[in-house]
C-alpha positions in Angstrom: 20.5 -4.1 4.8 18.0 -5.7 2.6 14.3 -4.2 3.3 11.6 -6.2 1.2 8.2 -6.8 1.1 8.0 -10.4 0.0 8.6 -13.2 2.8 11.8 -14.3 1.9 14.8 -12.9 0.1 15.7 -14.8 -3.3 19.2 -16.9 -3.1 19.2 -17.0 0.7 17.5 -18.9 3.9 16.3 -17.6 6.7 18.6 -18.5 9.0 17.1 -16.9 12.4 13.9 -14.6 13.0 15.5 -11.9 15.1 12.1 -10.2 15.8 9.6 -7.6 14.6 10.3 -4.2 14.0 8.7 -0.8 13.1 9.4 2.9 12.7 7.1 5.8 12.4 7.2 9.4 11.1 4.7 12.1 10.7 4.4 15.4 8.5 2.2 18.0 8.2 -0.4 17.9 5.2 -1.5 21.2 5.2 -4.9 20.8 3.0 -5.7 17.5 3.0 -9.3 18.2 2.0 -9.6 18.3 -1.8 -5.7 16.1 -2.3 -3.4 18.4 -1.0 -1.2 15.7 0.5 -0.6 13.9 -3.2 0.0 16.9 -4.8 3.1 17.5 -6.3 5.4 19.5 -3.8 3.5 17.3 -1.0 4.2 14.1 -2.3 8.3 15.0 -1.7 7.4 15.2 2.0 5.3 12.2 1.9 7.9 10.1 0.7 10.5 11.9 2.8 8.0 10.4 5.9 8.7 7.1 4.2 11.8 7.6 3.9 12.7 8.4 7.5 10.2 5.9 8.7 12.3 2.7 7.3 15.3 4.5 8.5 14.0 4.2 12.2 12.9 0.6 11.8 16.4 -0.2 10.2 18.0 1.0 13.6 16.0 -1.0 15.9 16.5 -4.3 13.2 20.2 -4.0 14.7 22.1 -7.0 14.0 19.8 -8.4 11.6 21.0 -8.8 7.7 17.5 -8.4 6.3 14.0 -6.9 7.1 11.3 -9.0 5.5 7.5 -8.8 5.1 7.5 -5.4 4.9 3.9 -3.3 4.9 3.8 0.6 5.1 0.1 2.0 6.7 -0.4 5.4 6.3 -2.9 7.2 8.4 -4.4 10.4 8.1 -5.7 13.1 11.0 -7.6 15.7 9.5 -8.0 17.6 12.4 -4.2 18.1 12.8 -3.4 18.1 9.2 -1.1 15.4 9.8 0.0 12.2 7.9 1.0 8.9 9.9 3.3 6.8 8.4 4.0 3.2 10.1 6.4 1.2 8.3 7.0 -2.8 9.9 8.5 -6.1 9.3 10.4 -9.2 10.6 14.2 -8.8 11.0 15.8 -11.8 10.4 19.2 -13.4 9.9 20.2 -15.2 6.8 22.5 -17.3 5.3 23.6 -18.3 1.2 21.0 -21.1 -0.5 22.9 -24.2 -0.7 22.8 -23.6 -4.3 25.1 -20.8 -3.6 27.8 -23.3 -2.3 27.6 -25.4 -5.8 30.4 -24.8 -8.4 28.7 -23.2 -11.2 28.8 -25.4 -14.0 31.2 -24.8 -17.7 
């Protein structure tokens, strides 16, 4: 499946908008005060939590060939020493440009 964040996907049309679609994931921060969640041994689980968010969202985009318009929001609880991470789009169908269809030419 092809998961962007620009509105279309270059060569193809959008052929139906299936519907939007999210996924969501959490980790523990442990020291968030002073950077602890961007330094280096964090910053595996932090993309890990992006990781596993698009993952979810590519399950419920079912059907669909392509996930567009992508934006990831990260939010932070300091009281829990947890980071949020939200990941959505716009599944959609597509179908070739009709430039595909041309013979190329010699």
């Amino acid at each position: 499946m092809i998961v962007t964040t620009t509105q279309s996907v270059e060569g193809k049309i959008i052929q139906e908008y299936v519907g939007l679609v999210s996924g969501a994931d959490t980790y523990n921060a442990g020291g968030l005060v002073g950077g602890g969640y961007t330094s280096g041994g964090q910053s595996l689980y932090f993309q890990a939590a992006i990781d596993r968010a698009t993952q979810k969202m590519e399950i419920k985009a079912y059907g669909a060939d392509a996930i567009v318009g992508v934006q990831v929001v990260i939010g932070a609880s300091a009281a829990m020493n947890q980071v949020i991470v939200t990941v959505t789009g716009t599944a959609v169908k597509l179908r070739h440009s009709a430039d595909d269809d041309a013979l190329p030419e010699l």
